[in-house]
C-alpha positions in Angstrom: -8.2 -10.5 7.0 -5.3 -8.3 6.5 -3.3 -7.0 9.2 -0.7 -4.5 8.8 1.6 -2.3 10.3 2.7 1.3 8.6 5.5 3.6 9.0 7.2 7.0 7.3 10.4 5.9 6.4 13.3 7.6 8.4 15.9 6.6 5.6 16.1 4.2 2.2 17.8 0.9 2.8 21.0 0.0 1.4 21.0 -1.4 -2.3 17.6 -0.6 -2.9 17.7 -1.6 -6.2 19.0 -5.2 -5.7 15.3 -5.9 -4.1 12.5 -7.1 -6.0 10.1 -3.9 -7.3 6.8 -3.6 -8.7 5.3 -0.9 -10.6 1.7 -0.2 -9.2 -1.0 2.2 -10.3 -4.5 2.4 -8.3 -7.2 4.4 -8.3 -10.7 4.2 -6.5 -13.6 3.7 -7.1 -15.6 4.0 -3.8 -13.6 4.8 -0.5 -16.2 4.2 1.7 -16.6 0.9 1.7 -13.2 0.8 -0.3 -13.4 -0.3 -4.0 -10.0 -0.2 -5.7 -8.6 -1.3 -8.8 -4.7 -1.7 -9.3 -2.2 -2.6 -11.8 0.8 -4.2 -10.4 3.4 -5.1 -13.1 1.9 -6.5 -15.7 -1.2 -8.1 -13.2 -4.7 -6.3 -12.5 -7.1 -6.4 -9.7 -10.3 -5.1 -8.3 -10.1 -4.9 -4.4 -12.6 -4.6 -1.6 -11.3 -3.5 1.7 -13.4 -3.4 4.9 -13.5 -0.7 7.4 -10.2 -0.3 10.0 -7.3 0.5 10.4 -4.8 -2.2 11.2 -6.7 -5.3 10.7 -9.7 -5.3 8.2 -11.3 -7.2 5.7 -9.8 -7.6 2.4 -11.2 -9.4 -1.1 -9.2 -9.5 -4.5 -10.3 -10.5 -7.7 -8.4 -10.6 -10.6 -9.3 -8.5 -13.7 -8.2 -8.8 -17.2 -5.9 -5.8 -18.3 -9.2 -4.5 -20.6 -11.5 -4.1 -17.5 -8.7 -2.1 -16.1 -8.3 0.0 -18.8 -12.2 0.5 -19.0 -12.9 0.8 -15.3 -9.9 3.7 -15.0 -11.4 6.9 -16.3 -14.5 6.1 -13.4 -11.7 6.5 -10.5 -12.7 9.5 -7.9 -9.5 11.4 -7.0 -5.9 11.0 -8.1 -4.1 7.8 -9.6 -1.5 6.7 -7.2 1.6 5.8 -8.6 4.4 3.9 -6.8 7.3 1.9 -7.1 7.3 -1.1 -4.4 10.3 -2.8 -3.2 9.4 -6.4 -1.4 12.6 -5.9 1.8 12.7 -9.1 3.5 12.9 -9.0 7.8 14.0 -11.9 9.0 12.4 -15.3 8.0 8.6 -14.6 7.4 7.9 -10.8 7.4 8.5 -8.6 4.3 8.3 -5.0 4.4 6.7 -3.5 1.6 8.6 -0.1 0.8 6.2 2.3 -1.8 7.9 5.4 -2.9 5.1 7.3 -4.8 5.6 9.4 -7.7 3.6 12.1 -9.0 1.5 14.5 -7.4 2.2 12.4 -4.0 6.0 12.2 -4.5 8.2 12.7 -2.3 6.4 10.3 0.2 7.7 7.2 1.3 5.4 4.4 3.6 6.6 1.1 4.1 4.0 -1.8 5.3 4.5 -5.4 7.1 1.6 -7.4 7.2 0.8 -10.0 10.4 -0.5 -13.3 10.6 -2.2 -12.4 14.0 -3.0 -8.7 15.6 -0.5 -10.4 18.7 2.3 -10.4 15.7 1.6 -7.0 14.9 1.8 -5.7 18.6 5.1 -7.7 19.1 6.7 -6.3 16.1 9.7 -3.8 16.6 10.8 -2.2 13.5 14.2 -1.6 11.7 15.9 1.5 12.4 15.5 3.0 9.2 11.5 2.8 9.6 10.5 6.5 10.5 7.3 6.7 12.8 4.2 4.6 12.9 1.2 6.0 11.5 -0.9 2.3 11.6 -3.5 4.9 13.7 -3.6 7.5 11.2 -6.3 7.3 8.3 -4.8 10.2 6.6 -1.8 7.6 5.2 -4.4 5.3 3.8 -3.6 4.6 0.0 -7.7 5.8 -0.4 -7.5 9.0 1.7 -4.5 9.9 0.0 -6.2 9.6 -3.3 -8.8 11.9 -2.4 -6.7 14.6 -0.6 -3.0 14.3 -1.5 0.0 14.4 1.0 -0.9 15.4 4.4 
């Protein structure tokens, strides 16, 4: 089960670049259920998300970089490309800071995952997180795909 949190960003952290970064690319395959594939770094994946917004179902399994490469030009809508920094808060949550590129550039989302959906509610973010759109489909990594920024 995945349960996360996401927010605009108000403002970029300090020292952004002394955090580690990985380059992902994604695309879909399905969004409804949600079939994804991703590159992250030099690691590949084919992903099944449930339905929901801040706590759903989530299945990874890893792919070898060919089945990538063969599975890409079948994606439906646009390629996301970002660059995300791994911010730690505090002793067990890490935000997850994607600033995306291309055609949905300038857009920044940053994501904390929970253990529990009590977590989640409890959590009050940093003051550079902008506001929460955990409610709002149209900020899902799959919608944007299919119809860019908002």
């Amino acid at each position: 089960m995945e349960i996360e949190r996401k927010f605009l960003v108000r403002q970029l952290p300090e020292n952004l670049s002394g955090y580690p970064a990985q380059k992902i690319a994604q695309g879909y395959l399905n969004t409804k259920p949600v079939i994804r594939i991703r590159r992250s770094n030099d690691d590949y994946y084919l992903t099944y998300k449930g339905s929901g917004l801040i706590a759903r179902e989530e299945y990874n399994l890893p792919l070898t970089q060919e089945a990538y490469e063969h599975l890409l030009p079948k994606i439906d809508g646009l390629l996301i490309e970002k660059t995300r920094y791994l911010i730690p808060l505090g002793r067990t949550l890490t935000a997850e800071l994607d600033v995306f590129e291309g055609a949905l550039a300038p857009l920044l989302l940053v994501e904390v995952e929970f253990e529990t959906l009590e977590d989640a509610d409890a959590f009050t973010p940093p003051d550079w997180f902008g506001r929460d759109v955990s409610a709002s489909g149209e900020y899902q990594n799959s919608v944007l795909s299919q119809r860019g920024l908002p």
